[in-house]
C-alpha positions in Angstrom: 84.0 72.7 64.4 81.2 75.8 63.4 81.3 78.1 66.0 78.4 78.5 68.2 75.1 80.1 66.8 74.8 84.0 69.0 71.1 84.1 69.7 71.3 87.4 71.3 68.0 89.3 70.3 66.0 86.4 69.2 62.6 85.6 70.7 61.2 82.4 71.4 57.8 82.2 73.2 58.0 84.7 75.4 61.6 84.9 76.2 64.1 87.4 74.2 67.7 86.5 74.8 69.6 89.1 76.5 73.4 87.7 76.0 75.4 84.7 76.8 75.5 83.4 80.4 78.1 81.3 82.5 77.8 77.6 81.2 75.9 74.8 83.2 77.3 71.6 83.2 79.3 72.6 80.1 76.1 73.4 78.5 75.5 77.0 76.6 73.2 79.3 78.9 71.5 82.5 78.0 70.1 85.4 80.0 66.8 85.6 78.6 63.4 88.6 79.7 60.7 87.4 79.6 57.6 89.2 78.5 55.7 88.9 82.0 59.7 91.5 82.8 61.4 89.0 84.6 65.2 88.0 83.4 66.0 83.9 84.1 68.7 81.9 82.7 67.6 79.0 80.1 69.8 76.3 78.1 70.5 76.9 74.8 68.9 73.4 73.6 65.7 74.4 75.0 65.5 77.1 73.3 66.0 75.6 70.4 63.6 72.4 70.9 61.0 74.6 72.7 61.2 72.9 75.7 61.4 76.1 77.8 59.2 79.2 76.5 58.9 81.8 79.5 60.3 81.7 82.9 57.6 79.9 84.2 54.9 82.7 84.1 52.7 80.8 82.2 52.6 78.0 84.6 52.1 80.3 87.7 49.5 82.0 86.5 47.3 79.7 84.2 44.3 80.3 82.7 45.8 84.0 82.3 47.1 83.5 78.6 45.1 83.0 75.3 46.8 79.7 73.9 50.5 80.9 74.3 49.7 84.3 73.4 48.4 87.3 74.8 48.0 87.9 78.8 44.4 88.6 80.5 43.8 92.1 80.7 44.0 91.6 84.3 47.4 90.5 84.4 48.7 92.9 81.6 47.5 95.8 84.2 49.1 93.8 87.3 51.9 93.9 84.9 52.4 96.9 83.4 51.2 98.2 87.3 54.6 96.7 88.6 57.0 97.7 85.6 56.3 101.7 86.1 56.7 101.9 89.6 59.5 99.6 89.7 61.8 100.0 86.5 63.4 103.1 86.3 63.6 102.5 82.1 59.7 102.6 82.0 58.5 105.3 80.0 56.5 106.9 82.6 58.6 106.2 85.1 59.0 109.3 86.3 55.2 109.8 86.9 54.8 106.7 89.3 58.0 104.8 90.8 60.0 107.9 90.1 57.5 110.4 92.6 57.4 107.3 95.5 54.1 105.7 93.6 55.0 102.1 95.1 52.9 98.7 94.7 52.1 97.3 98.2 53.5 94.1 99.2 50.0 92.0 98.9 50.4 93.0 95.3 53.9 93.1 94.3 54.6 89.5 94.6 51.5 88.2 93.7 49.2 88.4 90.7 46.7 85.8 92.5 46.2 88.6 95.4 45.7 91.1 93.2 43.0 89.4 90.7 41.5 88.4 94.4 41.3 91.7 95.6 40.5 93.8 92.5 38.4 91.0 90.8 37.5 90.9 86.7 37.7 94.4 84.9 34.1 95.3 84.6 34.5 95.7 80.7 37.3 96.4 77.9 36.6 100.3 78.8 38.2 99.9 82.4 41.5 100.3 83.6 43.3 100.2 87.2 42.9 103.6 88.9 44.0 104.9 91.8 41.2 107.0 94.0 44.3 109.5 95.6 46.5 110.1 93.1 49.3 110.8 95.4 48.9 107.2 97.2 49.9 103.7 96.3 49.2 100.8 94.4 47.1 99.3 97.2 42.9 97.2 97.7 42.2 100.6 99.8 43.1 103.0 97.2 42.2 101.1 93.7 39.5 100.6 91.4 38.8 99.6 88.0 37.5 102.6 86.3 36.3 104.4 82.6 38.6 106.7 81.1 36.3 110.0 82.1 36.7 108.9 85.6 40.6 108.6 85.6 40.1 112.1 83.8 38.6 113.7 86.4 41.3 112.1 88.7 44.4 113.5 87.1 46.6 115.5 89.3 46.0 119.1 89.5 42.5 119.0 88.6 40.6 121.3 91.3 37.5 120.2 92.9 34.5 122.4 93.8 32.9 121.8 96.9 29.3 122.0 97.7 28.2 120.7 101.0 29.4 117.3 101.1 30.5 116.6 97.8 33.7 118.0 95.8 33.3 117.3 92.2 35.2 119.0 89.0 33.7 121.9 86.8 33.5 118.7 84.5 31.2 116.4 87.1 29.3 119.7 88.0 28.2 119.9 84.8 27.1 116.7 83.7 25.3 117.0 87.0 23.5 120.7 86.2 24.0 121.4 82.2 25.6 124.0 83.0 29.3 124.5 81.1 32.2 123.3 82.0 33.6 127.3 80.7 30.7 128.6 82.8 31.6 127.1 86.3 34.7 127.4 85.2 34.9 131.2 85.0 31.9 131.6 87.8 35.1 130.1 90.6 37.8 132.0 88.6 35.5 135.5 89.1 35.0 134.7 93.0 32.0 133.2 92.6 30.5 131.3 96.1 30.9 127.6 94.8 27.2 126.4 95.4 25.7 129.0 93.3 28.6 128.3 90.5 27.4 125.5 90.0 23.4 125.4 90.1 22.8 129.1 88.6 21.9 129.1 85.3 22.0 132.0 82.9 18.8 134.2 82.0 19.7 134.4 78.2 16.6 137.2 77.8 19.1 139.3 80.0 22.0 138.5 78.1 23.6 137.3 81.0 22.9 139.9 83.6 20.6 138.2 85.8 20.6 134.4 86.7 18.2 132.1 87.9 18.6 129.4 90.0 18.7 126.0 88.3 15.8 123.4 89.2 
């Protein structure tokens, strides 16, 4: 009798086999991960006959795959949201499960709550951001938002407040024209924030005397 094929490291579907499990009903059983990162035990037959490709993912949420193929980009984020602030063997890992960045409950167990609460990415440019960085995956504290925005979001970036409004050298100035280096050096120098960012340079002075911007 041939010994048994080891399937350990093949894919099928979505499923990679992980290594050989306890048999069922004298059947062969393998530990399989899926790609949606959730482990479940499948038959060896069918994997084989394709009767079983993913733990059921593509059932729960359907309409969220290409054919059998790629995710939405909705569910790749709700995905990829879960996998870095849950499994310690993500790669950034350390900058969100690993510093207490946790996905609330609504979310966690739920793509259909999620997609309800966050609704369609508003194009291919947009990703899921959190508004305080130090906060959680939660409807209060996300958004979909461009890369320049996530940017300006990033830990340790200082804000300059004027009035009501706290911006970073970079928002001031796409606001005023004046540099980024500028508003930069102005705060660095002990500058009072509101003229920082709305005095601009009297180049006939060489940089002596400023004018207030319009």
């Amino acid at each position: 009798m041939p010994a048994p094929v080891d399937l350990t490291g093949r894919r099928f579907g979505k499923l990679v086999v992980l290594k050989l499990g306890a048999r069922r009903n004298e059947a062969r059983v393998w530990i399989c991960l899926c790609d949606c990162n959730t482990t479940t035990s499948v038959i060896g037959r069918n994997l084989g006959n394709g009767h079983t490709r993913s733990c059921g993912c593509a059932r729960v949420h359907h309409g969220e795959y290409a054919g059998d193929s790629l995710p939405s980009p909705e569910l790749a984020a709700w995905r990829a949201m879960i996998a870095r602030c849950s499994n310690p063997k993500n790669r950034v890992w350390h900058n969100y499960g690993g510093r207490g960045i946790r996905v609330c409950d609504r979310w966690s167990g739920s793509f259909k709550n999620f997609l309800s609460d966050m609704g369609r990415r508003p194009s291919d440019r947009h990703s899921i951001d959190r508004v305080n960085n130090d906060g959680n995956y939660e409807p209060s504290n996300c958004r979909w938002a461009l890369a320049v925005e996530q940017s300006n979001n990033r830990r340790g970036i200082k804000r300059i407040v004027v009035g009501d409004v706290a911006l970073s050298a970079p928002e001031w100035s796409r606001i005023t024209g004046i540099h980024k280096d500028t508003i930069h050096g102005r705060i660095e120098r002990g500058w009072d924030p509101e003229l920082a960012v709305s005095a601009a340079p009297d180049r006939s002075m060489k940089g002596r005397r400023y004018a207030f911007a319009k």
